[in-house]
C-alpha positions as CSV (number, residue, x, y, z in Angstrom):
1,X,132.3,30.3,27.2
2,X,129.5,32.8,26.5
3,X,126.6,32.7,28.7
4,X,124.2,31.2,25.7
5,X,126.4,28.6,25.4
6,X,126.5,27.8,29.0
7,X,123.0,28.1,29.0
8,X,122.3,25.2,26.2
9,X,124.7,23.1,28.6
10,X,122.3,23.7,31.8
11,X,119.1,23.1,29.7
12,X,120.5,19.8,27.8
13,X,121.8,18.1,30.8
14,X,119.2,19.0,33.2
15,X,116.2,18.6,30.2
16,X,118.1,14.7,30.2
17,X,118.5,13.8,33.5
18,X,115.0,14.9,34.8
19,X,112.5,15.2,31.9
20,X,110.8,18.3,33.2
21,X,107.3,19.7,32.4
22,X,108.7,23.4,33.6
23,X,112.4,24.4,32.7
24,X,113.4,27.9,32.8
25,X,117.4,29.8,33.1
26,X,117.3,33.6,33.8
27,X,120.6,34.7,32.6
28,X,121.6,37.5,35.7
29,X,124.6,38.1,35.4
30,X,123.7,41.7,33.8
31,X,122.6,42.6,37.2
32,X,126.0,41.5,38.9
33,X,127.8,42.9,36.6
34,X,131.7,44.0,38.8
35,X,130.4,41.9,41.3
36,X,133.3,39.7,42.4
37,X,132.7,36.0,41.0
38,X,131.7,37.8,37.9
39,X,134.8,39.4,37.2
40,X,136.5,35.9,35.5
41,X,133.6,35.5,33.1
42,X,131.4,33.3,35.1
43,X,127.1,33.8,35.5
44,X,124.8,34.7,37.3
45,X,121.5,32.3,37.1
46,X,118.0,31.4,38.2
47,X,116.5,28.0,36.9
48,X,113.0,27.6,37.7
49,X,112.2,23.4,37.3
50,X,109.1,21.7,37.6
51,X,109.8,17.9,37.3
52,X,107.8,14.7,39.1
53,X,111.1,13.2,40.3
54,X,112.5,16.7,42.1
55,X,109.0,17.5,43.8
56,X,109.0,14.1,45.3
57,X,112.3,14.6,46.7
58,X,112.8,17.0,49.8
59,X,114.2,20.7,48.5
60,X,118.2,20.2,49.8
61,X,118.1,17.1,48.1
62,X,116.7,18.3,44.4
63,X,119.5,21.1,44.8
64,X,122.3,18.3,45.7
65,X,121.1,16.3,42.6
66,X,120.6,19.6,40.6
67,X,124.2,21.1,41.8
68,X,125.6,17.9,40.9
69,X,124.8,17.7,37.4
70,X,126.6,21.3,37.2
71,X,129.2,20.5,39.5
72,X,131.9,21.2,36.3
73,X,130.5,24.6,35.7
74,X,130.6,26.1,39.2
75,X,132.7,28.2,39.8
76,X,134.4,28.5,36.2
77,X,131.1,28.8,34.1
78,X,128.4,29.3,37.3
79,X,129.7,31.5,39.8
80,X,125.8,31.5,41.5
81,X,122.8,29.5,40.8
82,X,119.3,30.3,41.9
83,X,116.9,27.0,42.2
84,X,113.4,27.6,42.4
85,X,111.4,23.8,42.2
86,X,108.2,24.7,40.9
C-alpha cells in the first residue's frame, strides 16, 4: 500500500470515529528511510488531532482509543505513529 493510500485510511477512520476540529498526518517516513521497520514498506507518521472527546480523556487513553482504530495497520502499513492531541 502506498503511503497516500494509507494516509486516506488514517484520515477516514479517525475523521469518523472522532469528528475532529484539527486533523493533521505528517508522512515521515522520508526521514527513516533504511531505518529497520521501514525496510518492509511500512511509515513513518505524526497525526496532530484536536477533538472534544480525546481532550476530555486523559493522554494514554486517547492514544489506546487512537492506536486501536489503527490497530490493522501497525506494523504492516504503520511501523511508528507519533500522537500529538492538540
Amino acid at each position: 500500500m502506498e503511503s497516500a493510500e494509507r494516509i486516506v485510511i488514517m484520515r477516514d477512520r479517525l475523521q469518523n470515529a472522532f469528528s475532529p476540529d484539527v486533523l493533521d498526518i505528517i508522512d515521515d517516513s522520508e526521514k527513516h528511510r533504511g531505518h529497520e521497520g521501514s525496510r518492509d514498506g511500512a511509515g513513518h507518521y505524526t497525526l496532530k488531532i484536536s477533538a472534544p472527546s480525546l481532550r476530555a480523556k486523559s493522554r494514554v487513553a486517547a492514544h489506546r482509543e487512537i492506536y486501536a482504530l489503527l490497530a490493522d495497520l501497525i506494523p504492516t502499513e504503520i511501523h511508528a505513529l507519533q500522537i500529538i492531541i492538540l
